[in-house]
N, C-alpha and C positions, 0 to 999 in steps of 0.2 A: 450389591443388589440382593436383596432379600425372595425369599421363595412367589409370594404373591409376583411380584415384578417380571421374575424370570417366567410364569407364566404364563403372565398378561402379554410378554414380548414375544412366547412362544406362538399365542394366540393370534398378534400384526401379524407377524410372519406367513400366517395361513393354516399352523400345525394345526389344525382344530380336531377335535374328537372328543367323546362321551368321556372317555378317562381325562384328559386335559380339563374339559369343564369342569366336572369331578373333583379332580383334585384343588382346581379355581375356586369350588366351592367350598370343597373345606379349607382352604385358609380365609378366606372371606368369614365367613363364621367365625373362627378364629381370632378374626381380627374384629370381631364383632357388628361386622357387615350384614346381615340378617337378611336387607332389602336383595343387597348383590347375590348374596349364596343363595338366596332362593331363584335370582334369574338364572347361575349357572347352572344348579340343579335340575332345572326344567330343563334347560337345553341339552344337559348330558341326558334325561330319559327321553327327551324328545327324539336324539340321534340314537341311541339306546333300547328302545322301549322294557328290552329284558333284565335290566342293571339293577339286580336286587340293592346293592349298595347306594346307588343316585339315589332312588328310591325312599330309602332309611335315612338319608342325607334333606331331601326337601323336605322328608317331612319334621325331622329335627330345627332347620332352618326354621318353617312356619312355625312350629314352637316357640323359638327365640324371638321371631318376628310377632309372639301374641296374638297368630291367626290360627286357633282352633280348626276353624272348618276345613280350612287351607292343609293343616297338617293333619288333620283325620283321614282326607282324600288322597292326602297321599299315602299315608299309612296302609288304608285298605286297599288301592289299587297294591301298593307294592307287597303284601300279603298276599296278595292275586298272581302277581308276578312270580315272587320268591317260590310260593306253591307248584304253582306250572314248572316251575325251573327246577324241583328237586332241594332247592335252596331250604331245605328246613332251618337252617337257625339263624337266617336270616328273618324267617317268616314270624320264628319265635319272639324273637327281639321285636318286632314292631307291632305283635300283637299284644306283649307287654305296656310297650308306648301306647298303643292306641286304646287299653285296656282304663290305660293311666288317664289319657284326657278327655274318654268320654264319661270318667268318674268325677272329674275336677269340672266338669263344664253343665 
């Protein structure tokens, strides 16, 4: 059973949480699920709200998924986050990203 799997059956089971979907999402991406990693993402900051990492995650995902605006929002919310949180290179890193796709678009 591969990692994805062991997830997904941690998830029937009930185990749910922000890190769980998290990690859902990065192998979904991964595995080049873009549509899926960006449902898990949301629902890990959804449970979450302060998860500088979900954060950098969805908005990676809408990247792959070819949704600019999708990943710009997350980008700046999670820059908003990361700040608040002390998280500076967390903040660093996505204002790079976000630096990138408001140049490319």
């Amino acid at each position: 059973m591969g990692i994805r799997a062991n997830l997904l059956a941690m998830l029937e089971r009930g185990n749910d949480s922000a890190l769980l979907r998290f990690s859902l999402a990065g192998e979904m991406l991964r595995d080049g699920d873009a549509a899926g990693a960006i449902e898990q993402a949301q629902k890990a900051v959804e449970m979450q709200p302060d998860y500088s990492a979900a954060w950098k995650l969805l908005g990676k995902a809408h990247v792959a998924a070819n949704d600019s605006p999708g990943a710009i929002a997350a980008y700046s919310r999670g820059i908003e986050v990361s700040e608040a949180r002390g998280d500076k290179q967390a903040a660093k890193e996505m204002r790079v990203f976000l630096k990138r796709l408001q140049r490319d678009t």
